[in-house]
C-alpha positions, 0 to 999 in steps of 0.5 A: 500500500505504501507504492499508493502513498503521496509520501514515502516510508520515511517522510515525517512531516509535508509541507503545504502552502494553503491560502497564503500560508505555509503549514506542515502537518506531522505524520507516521506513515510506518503507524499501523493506523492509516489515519496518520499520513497525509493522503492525496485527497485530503490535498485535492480537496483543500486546493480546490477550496483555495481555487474556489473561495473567491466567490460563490458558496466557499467564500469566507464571507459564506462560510464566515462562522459556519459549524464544520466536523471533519470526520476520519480527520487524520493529520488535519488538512481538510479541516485546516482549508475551512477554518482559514476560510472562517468556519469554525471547525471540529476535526474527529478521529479515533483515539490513536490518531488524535495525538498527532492531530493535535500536534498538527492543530497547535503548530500550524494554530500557531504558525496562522497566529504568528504570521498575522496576515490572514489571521483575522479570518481564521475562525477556529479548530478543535479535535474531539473524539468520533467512533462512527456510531458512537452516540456519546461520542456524536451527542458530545460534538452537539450536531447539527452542523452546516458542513460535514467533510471528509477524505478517503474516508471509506476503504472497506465496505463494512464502512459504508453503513457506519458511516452513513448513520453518523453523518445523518445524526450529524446532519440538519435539513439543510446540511452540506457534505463534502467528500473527497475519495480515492478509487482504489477498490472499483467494488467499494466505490461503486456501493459507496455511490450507490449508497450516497445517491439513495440518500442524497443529491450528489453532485461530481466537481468537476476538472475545471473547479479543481486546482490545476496541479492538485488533481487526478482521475482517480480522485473525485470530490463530490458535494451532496445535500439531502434530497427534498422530500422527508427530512433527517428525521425520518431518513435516520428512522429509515436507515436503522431499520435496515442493512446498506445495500446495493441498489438498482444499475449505476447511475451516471455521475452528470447529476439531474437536470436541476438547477445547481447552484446551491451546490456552486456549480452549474449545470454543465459543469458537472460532469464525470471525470472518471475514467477519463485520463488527465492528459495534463499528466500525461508527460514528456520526460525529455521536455520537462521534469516531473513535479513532487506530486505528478511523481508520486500520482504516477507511481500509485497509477503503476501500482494500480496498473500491476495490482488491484490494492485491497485494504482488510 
């Protein structure tokens, strides 16, 4: 699994210029849990926020004071993208994990406070502890939130269910969930989709939202809301009385001829980009050399090429 990983074995810390400011975010990618290392998602999903909060719904004077939970938060990246954006952020985790989460918030904290410039937007970012489905845990986080976020989240099927329980009791009718995710299981991926499109409205962020660099085909991010009919309520009774399960044929990823907007897109930006290869990535050696990161995305496509990755 390593061959999929942004960084190698030995890399104790990456460093990451969001907004205007430089982090770095402490990692252990030798632990035995995956949640402390720095995984690409995490990365594509806190550009495409600083591509697009200029206007539109992810401008800080949108999100100015906004109630975010970042679930399976990890070293902290996605969280840090929102809190520079105003919001006021609780990162969660499993309890291996929240040392090194900590440490991350009280340095780059720190680092923010330091620098001045920009400083007066950051809202704020805690950690707590959040084992899907633990209602203590859930009850000790005082839902609702606006926003709920989160990155290679799911890597096993026995996930999917956990997870999508959590999120309803997170969740108020107007809710707005934005995940970033992998594909490195076709079979997870698609029960994942399945199970999301059931629940909510999902819609597919397209290449020309995301960060030029800070992109790849086999990373999707996806912004969902509930549907209209029902309410959480309701769909939280619904899910209790019954196992995940896999429903009808795949639907295509271009959304419903609604209107978008509320998801801060238009119609004909969402479209589907999996599968499709970024020829932006496809390279000519000879002309230029490889960044760090169009290095390391080569080399997890090379390991996908020779083997299909499972995690247990």
């Amino acid at each position: 699994m390593e061959q999929d990983r942004l960084n190698s074995p030995h890399t104790s810390a990456i460093c990451l210029e969001v907004l205007g400011h430089q982090l770095q975010f402490c990692q252990d990618p030798n632990s035995k849990h995956l949640g402390t290392t720095v995984w690409d998602a995490s990365m594509v999903l806190v550009k495409f926020l600083e591509k697009n909060c200029r206007k539109g719904r992810f401008s800080p004077s949108k999100l100015r004071g906004k109630r975010v939970i970042e679930l399976g938060a990890g070293c902290g990246v996605a969280g840090f993208g929102m809190a520079l954006l105003g919001c006021d952020v609780v990162s969660t985790d499993q309890t291996e994990v929240l040392p090194l989460l900590m440490r991350n918030m009280e340095r780059n904290t720190s680092r923010i406070m330091q620098t001045g410039s920009g400083s007066d937007s950051f809202g704020s970012i805690e950690a707590a502890e959040l084992d899907w489905g633990n209602e203590n845990h859930i009850k000790a986080v005082e839902p609702p939130f606006d926003y709920i976020i989160g990155t290679d989240v799911v890597y096993a099927e026995h996930l999917l269910e956990p997870l999508l329980q959590t999120i309803f009791a997170l969740s108020g009718p107007k809710t707005t969930i934005l995940l970033g995710h992998e594909i490195r299981s076709t079979n997870v991926h698609e029960k994942m989709l399945d199970m999301w499109k059931s629940n909510f409205e999902v819609k597919t962020v397209p290449k020309s939202k995301m960060h030029s660099t800070y992109q790849h085909p086999s990373i999707q991010l996806y912004i969902m809301g509930f549907k209209p009919q029902g309410n959480t309520s309701e769909t939280v009774r619904e899910m209790a009385q019954q196992q995940t399960e896999e429903v009808g044929e795949r639907e295509t990823m271009h959304g419903s001829e609604e209107d978008d907007s509320k998801y801060g897109f238009n119609k004909d930006d969402a479209t589907d980009n999996e599968g499709k290869v970024d020829k932006d990535l496809v390279l000519d050696p000879e002309n230029r050399k490889l960044s760090d990161w169009e290095a390391r995305r080569c080399g997890a496509m090379a390991a996908r090429l020779l083997r299909d990755v499972k995690i247990t």
